[in-house]
C-alpha positions as CSV (number, residue, x, y, z in Angstrom):
1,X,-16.3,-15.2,-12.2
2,X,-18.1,-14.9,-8.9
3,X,-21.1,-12.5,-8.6
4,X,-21.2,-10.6,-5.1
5,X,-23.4,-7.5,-4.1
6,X,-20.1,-6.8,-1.3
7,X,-17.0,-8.7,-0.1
8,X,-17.8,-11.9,1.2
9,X,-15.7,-12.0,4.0
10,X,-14.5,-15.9,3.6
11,X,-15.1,-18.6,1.6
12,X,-12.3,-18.4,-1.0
13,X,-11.5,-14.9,0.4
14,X,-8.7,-17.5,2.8
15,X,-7.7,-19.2,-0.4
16,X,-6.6,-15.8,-1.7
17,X,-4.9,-14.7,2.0
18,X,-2.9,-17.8,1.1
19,X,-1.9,-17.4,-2.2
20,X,-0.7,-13.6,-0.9
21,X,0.8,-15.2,1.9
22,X,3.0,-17.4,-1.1
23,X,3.5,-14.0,-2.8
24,X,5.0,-12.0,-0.2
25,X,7.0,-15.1,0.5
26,X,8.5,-15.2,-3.2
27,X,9.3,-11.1,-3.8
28,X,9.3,-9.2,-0.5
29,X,11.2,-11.8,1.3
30,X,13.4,-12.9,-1.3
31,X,14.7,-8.9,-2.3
32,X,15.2,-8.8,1.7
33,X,17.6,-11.9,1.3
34,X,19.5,-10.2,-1.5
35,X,21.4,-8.3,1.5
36,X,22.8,-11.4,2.4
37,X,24.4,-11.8,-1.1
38,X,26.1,-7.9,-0.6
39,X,29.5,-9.3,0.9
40,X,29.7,-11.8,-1.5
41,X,29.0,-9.8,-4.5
42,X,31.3,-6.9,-3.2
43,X,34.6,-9.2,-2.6
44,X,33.7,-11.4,-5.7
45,X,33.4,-8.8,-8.2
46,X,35.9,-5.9,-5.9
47,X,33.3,-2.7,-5.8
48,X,32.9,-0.3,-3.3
49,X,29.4,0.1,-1.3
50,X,27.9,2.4,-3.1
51,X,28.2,0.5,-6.8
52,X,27.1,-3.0,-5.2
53,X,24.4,-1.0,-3.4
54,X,22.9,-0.4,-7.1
55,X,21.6,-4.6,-7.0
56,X,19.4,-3.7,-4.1
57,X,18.2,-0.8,-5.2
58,X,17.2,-1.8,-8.7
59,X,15.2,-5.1,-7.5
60,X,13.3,-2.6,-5.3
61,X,12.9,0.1,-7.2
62,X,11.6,-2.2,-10.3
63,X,8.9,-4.0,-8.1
64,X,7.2,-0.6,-7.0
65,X,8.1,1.6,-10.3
66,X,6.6,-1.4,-12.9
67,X,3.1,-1.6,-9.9
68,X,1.0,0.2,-12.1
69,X,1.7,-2.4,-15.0
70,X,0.6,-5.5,-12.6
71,X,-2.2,-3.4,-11.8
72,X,-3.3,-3.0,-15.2
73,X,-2.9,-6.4,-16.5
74,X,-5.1,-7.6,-13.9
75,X,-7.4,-5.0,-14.6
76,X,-7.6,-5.6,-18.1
77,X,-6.5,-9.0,-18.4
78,X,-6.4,-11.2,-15.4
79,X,-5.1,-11.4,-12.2
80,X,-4.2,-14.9,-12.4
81,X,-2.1,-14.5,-15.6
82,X,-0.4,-11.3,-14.1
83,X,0.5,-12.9,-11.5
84,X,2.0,-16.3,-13.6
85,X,3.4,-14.3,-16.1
86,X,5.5,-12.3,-13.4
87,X,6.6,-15.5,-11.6
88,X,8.2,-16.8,-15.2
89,X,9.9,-13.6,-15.5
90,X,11.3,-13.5,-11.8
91,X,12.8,-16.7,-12.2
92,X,14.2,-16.4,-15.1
93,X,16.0,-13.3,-13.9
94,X,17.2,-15.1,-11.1
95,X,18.4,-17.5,-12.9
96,X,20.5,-15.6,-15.5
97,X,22.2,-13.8,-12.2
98,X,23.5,-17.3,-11.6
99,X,25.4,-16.4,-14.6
100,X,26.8,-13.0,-14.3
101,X,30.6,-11.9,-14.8
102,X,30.1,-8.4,-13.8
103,X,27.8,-6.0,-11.8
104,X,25.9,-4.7,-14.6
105,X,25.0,-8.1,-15.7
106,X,23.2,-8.5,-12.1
107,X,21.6,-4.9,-12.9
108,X,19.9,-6.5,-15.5
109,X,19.2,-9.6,-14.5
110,X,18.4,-9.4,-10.9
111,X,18.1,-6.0,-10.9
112,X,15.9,-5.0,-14.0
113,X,14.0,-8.6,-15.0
114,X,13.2,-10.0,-11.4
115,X,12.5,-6.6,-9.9
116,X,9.5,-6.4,-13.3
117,X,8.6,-10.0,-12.4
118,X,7.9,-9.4,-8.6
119,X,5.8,-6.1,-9.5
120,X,3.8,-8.0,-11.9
121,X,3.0,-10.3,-8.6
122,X,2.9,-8.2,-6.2
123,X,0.0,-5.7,-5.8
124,X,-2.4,-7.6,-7.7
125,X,-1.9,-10.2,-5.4
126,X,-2.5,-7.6,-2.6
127,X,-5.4,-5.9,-4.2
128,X,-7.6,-9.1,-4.1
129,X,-7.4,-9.5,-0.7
130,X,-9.0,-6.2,-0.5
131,X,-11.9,-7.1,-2.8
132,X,-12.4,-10.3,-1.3
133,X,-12.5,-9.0,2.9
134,X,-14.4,-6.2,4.4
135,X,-14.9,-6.5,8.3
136,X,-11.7,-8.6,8.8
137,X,-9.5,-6.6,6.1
138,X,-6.9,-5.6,8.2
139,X,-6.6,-9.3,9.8
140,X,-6.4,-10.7,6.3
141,X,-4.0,-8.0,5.4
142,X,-1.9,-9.1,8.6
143,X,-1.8,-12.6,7.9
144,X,-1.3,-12.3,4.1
145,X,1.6,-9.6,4.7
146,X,3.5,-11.5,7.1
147,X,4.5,-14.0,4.5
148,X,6.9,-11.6,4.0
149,X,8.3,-12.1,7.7
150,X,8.4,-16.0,7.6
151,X,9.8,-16.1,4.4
152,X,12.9,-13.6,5.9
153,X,12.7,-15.8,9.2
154,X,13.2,-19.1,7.2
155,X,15.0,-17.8,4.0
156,X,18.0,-16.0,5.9
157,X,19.4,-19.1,7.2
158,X,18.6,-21.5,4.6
159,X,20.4,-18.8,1.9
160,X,23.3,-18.4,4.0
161,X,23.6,-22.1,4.2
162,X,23.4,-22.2,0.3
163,X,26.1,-19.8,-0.3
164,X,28.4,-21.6,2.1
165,X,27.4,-24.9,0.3
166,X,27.1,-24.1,-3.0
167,X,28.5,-20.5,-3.7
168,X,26.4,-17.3,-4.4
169,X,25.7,-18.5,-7.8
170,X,24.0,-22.3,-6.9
171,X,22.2,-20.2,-4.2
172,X,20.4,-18.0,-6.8
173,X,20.0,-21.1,-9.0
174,X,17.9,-22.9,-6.6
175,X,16.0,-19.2,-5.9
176,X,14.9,-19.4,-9.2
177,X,13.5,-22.6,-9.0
178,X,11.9,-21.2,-5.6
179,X,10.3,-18.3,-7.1
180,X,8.5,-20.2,-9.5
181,X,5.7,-21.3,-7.3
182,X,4.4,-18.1,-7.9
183,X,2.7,-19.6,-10.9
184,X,1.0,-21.7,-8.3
185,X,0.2,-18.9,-6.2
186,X,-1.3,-16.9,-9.2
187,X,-3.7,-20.1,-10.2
188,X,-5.3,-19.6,-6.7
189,X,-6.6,-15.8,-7.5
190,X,-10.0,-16.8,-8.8
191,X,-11.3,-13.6,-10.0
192,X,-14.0,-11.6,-8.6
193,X,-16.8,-9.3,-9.6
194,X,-18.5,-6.4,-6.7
195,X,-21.2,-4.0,-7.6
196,X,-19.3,-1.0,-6.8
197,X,-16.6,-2.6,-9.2
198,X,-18.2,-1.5,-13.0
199,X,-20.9,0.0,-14.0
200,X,-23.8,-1.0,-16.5
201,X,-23.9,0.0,-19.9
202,X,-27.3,2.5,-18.9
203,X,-25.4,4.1,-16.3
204,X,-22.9,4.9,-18.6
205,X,-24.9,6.3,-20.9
206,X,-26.1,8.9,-18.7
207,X,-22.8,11.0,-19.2
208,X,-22.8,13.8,-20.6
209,X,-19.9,14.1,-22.6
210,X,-21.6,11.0,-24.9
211,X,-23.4,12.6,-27.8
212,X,-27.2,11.6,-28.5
213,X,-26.9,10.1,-31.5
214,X,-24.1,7.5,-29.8
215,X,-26.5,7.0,-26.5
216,X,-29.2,5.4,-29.5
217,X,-26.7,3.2,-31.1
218,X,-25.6,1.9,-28.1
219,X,-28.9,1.6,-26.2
220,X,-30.1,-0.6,-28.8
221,X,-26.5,-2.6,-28.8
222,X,-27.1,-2.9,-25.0
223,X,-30.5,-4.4,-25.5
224,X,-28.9,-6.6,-28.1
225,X,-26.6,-8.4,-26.5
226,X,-26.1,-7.2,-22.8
227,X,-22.8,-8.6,-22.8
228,X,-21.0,-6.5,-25.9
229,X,-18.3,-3.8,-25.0
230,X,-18.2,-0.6,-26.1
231,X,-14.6,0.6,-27.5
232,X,-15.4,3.9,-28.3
233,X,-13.1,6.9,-27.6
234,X,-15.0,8.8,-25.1
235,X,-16.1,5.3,-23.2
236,X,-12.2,4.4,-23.1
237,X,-11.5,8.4,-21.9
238,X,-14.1,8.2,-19.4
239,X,-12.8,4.4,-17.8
240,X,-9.4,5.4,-17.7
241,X,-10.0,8.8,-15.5
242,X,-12.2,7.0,-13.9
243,X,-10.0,4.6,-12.5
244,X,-7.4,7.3,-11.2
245,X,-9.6,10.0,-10.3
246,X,-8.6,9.4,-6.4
247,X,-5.2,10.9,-7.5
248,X,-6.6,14.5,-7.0
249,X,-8.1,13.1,-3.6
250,X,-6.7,15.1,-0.8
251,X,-5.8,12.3,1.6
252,X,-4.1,10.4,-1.1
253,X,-2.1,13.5,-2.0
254,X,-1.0,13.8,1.8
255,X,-0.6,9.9,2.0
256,X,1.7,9.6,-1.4
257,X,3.6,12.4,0.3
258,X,4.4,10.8,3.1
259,X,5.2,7.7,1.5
260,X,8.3,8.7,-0.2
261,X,9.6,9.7,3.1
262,X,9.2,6.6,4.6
263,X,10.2,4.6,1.8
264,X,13.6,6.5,1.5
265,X,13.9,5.6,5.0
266,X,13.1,1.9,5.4
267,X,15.1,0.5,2.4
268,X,18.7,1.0,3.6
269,X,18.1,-0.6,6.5
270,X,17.6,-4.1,4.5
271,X,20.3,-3.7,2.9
272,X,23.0,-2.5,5.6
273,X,21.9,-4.2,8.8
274,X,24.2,-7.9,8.1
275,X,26.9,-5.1,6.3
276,X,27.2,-3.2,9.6
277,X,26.9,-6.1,12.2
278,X,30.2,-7.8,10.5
279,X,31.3,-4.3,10.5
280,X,31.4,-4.6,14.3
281,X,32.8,-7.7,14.7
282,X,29.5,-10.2,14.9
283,X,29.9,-13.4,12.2
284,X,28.2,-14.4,9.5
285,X,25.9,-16.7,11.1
286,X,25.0,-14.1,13.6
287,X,24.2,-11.6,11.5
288,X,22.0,-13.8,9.2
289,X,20.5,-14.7,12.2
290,X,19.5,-11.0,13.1
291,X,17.6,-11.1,9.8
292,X,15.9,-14.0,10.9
293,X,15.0,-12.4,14.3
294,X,13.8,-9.2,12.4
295,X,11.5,-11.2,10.2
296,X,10.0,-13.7,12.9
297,X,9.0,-10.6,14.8
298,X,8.6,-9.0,11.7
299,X,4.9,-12.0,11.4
300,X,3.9,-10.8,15.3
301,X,3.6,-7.1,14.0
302,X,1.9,-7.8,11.0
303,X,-0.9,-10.3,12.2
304,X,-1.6,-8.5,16.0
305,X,-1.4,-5.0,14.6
306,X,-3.9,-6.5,11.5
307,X,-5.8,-8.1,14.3
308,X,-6.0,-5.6,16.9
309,X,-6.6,-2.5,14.5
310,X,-9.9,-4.8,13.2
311,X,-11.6,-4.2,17.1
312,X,-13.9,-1.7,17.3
313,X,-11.9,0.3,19.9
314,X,-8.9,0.7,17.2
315,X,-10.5,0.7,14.0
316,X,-11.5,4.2,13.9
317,X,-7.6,4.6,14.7
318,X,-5.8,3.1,12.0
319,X,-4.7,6.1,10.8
320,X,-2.3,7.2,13.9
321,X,-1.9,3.2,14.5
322,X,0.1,3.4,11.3
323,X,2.0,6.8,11.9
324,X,2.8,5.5,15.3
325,X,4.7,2.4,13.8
326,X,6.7,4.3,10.8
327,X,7.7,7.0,13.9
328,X,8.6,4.1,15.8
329,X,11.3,2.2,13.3
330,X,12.8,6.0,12.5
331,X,13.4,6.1,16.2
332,X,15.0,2.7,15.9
333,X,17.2,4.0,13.4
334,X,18.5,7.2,15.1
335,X,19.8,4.3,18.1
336,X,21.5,1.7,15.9
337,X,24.8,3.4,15.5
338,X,25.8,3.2,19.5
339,X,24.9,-0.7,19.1
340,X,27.6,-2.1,18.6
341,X,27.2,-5.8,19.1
342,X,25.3,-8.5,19.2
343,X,23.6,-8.6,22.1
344,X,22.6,-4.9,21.6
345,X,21.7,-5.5,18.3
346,X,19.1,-8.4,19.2
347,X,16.6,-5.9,20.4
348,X,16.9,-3.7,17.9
349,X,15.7,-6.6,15.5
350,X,13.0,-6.9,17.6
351,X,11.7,-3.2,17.7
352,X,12.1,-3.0,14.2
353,X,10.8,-6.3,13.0
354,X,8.1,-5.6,14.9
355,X,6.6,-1.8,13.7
356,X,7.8,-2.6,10.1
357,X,5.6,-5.4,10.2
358,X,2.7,-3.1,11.6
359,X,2.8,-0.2,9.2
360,X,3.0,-2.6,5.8
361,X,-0.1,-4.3,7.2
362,X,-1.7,-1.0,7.6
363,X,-0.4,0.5,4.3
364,X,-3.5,-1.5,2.0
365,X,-5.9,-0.9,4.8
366,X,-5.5,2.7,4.9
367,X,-4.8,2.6,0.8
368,X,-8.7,1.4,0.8
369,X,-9.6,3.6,3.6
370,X,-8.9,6.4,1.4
371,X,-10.0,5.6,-2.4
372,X,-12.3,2.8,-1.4
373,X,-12.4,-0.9,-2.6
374,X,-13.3,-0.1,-6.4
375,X,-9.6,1.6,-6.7
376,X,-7.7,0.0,-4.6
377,X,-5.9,-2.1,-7.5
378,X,-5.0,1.2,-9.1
379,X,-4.7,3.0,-5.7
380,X,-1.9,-0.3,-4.6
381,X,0.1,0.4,-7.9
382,X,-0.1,4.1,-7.4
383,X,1.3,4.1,-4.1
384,X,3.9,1.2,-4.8
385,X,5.1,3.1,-7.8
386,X,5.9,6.1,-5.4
387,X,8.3,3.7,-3.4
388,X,10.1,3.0,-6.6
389,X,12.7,6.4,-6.3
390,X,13.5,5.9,-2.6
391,X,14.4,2.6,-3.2
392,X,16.3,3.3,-5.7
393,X,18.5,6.3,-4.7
394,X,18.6,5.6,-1.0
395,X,20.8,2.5,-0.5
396,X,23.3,4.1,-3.2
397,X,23.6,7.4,-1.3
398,X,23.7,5.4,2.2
399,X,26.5,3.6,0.6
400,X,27.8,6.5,-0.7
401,X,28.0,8.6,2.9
402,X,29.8,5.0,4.3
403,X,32.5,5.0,1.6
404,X,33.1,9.0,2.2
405,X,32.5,9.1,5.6
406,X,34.1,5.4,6.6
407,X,30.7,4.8,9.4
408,X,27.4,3.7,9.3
409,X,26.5,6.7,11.7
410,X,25.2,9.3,8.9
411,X,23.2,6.6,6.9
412,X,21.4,5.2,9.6
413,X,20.8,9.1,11.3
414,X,19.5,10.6,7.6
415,X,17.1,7.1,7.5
416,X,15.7,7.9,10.8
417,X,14.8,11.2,10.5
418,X,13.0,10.9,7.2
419,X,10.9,8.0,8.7
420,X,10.1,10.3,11.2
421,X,9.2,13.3,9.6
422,X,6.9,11.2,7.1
423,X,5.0,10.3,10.7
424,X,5.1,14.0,11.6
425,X,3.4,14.5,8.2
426,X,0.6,12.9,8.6
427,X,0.0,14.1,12.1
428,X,0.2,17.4,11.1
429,X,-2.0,16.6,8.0
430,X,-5.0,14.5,10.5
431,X,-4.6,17.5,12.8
432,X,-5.5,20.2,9.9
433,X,-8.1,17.8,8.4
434,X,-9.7,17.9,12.2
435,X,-9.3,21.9,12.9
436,X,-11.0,22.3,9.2
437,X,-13.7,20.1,10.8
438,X,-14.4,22.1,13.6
439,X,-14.5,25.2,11.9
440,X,-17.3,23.8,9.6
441,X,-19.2,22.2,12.3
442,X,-19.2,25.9,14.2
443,X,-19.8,27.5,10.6
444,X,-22.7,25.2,10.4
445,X,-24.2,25.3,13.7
446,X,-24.0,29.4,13.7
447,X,-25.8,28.9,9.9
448,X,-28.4,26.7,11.9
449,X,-29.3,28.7,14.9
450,X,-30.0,31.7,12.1
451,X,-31.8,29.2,10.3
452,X,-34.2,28.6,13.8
453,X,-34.2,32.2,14.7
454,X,-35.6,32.8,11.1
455,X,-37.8,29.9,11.4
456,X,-39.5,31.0,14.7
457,X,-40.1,34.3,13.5
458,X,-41.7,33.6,10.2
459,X,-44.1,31.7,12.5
460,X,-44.5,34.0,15.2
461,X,-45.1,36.4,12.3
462,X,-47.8,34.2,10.5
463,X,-49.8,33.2,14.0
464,X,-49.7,37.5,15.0
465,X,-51.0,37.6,11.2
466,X,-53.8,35.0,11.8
467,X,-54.6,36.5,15.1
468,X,-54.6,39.9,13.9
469,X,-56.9,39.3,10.9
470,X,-59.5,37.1,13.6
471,X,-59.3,40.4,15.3
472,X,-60.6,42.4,12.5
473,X,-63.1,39.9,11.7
474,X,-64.9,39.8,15.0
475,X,-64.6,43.3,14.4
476,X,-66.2,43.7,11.6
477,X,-68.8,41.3,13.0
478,X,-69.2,43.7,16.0
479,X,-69.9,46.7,14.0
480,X,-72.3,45.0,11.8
481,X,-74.6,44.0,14.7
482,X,-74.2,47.3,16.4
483,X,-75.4,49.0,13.2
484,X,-78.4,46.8,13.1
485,X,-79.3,47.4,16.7
């Protein structure tokens, strides 16, 4: 394990954009590919929207519910085995779909087992490209994260090709081979150890919830062998709030918030857009290509939005960079019903593509803007987990307003305007935080001028005090020689 004061900035640090690069690649890009399967699925198995919906839903929902689990086995255990583990379980779930008679056999499978398997991969894999960049985080963020853009770019196509070739069930046969090079991408994630990551066994022990008698026995332990851990209750207590103390963080509170909003509003999009272009008369290959356009651009937002939030004139900005780009794709959202074709729909793939790939660059950046690089594994799976209910309940319900309301119009509208108001959140939320500010600062500056008024007079005071006691001396002196006269 590698010893370093502070992120180094390099080195292996590109090794480890790569293997995240593989990783968004193999989940994030693969779930998005799923949509493609929805016609399929719905004719083969004869459900409505709303009950094939539930395959989506589940994948996404397990990846960010199960986060905190990959966060904690590569806490605890390793990153590299989290990581492998997850890719044998994601492609075995894949594989069993390849199988499946009825819907709630892909709940399980595809649903349930690969959704566990990507989360197992994914925000560990995330989290060390945090620990491993410092000045140039949000470039490596940009270049890891748009693996999930190339893999939608090159995967929509290539699946849509399979299908035709080989039926949906080859095509999630040869998926699950795919997604097994995530064991490879796990064996890249060589693990490393920061200052600010742990603390010594004699900082510890300066607690005060550890009794005396304890601090003894384990200060001689410590000088015994340096390297022993100490599994005692309160030690165990103490690591575990420590780890998720940045939950009662205001910031977080405000960002978690806004995160469900914008979560509830992304998802249905994935899952709807190839659904809705057929629905206006555009084929199959076009609207697989309209995934493909939405992830190529999708790469373009994630690296120049990484890269151009990393200058010094943007990087105290990141914060409205990001609200800017969620406000953005809601907007897009509110205009996709009137587009009704493919030449209208082209841009729209575009616009999207693009500020989607901006805002999940941004979301680890301003993840460790927040909590800092010590909890940003924890902080990942935190936030992650939060998207795990809108992903879940939002494609069903979107479904659900299509089946009742026979348009796309209401789905796309409700989308929109929670993406929105999750921008309008945070706005509100930086605007407070910056009034609050002011009224310290003024607070402050009012305490300060008291402070020199006070000052100046205590001196003024002691140099009357000094002059008034010479005064009576060279009085006294005065008298004295008078007398003598």
């Amino acid at each position: 394990r590698a010893q370093h004061i502070g992120p180094p900035d390099g080195g292996w640090g590109w090794m480890i954009v790569a293997g995240c690069f593989l990783v968004t690649i193999c989940t994030r890009a693969v779930t998005r590919c799923i949509s493609i399967f929805f016609v399929e699925f719905q004719a083969y198995f004869g459900q409505d929207y709303a009950r094939t919906a539930w395959i989506h839903s589940i994948v996404d929902c397990a990846t960010m519910l199960c986060a905190p689990v990959g966060s904690l086995i590569s806490n605890h255990v390793s990153c590299q085995v989290g990581i492998m583990l997850g890719g044998l379980l994601a492609s075995t779930g894949l594989i069993l779909s390849s199988f499946a008679t009825a819907l709630e056999h892909l709940y399980l499978s595809l649903g349930v087992l690969t959704g566990l398997g990507f989360a197992l991969c994914y925000s560990p894999a995330i989290a060390m490209v945090g620990k491993y960049f410092n000045k140039r985080k949000a470039l490596a963020y940009g270049i890891a994260m748009s693996g999930s853009g190339i893999g939608t770019f090159i995967l929509a196509p290539v699946v849509q090709l399979l299908i035709e070739q080989f039926s949906w069930r080859g095509a999630l046969l040869i998926l699950g081979g795919f997604v097994l090079n995530l064991c490879v991408c796990g064996a890249l994630m060589r693990p490393i150890s920061l200052k600010e990551d742990h603390k010594t066994i004699p900082e510890f022990l300066e607690q005060d919830h550890i009794p005396e008698t304890e601090k003894q026995d384990l200060k001689q332990m410590s000088i015994c062998s340096p390297l022993i851990k100490v599994w005692s209750r309160e030690c165990l207590c103490y690591c575990s709030w420590n780890e998720y103390d940045f939950l009662l963080m205001p910031g977080f509170m405000v960002l978690a918030v806004s995160v469900l909003f914008m979560a509830y509003g992304c998802s249905p999009l994935f899952v709807y857009l190839v659904p809705y272009a057929l629905s206006v008369g555009v084929s199959h290959h076009q609207a697989a290509f309209l995934m493909s356009i939405l992830g190529v651009i999708d790469i373009i937002g994630n690296i120049t939005f990484g890269w151009l939030t990393d200058r010094r004139c943007l990087k105290k900005h990141r914060y409205f960079c990001y609200l800017f780009a969620v406000g953005m794709d809601g907007l897009c959202c509110l205009f996709l019903p009137v587009l009704q074709n493919f030449p209208l729909l082209v841009p729209f793939s575009f616009t999207f593509g693009y500020f989607d790939g901006a805002y999940v660059t941004l979301i680890p950046v301003m993840t460790a803007d927040v909590v800092g690089t010590s909890s940003l594994s924890s902080a990942l799976g935190v936030v992650y987990f939060l998207h795990a209910i809108p992903y879940l309940v939002s494609p069903p319900v979107a479904g659900w307003l299509v089946d009742t309301t026979g348009s796309y119009t209401a789905s796309f509208l409700l989308c929109g305007f929670s993406m929105i108001f999750s921008s309008t959140l945070l706005c509100f939320a930086r605007l407070a935080k910056k009034i609050k500010r002011t009224h310290l600062r003024s607070l402050t500056s009012d305490t300060g001028m008291k402070q020199h008024m006070w000052t100046n007079g205590a001196i003024a005071y002691s140099v009357t005090a000094e002059l008034d006691q010479k005064d009576v001396e060279f009085l006294a002196v005065d008298t004295n020689s008078c007398s003598n006269r």
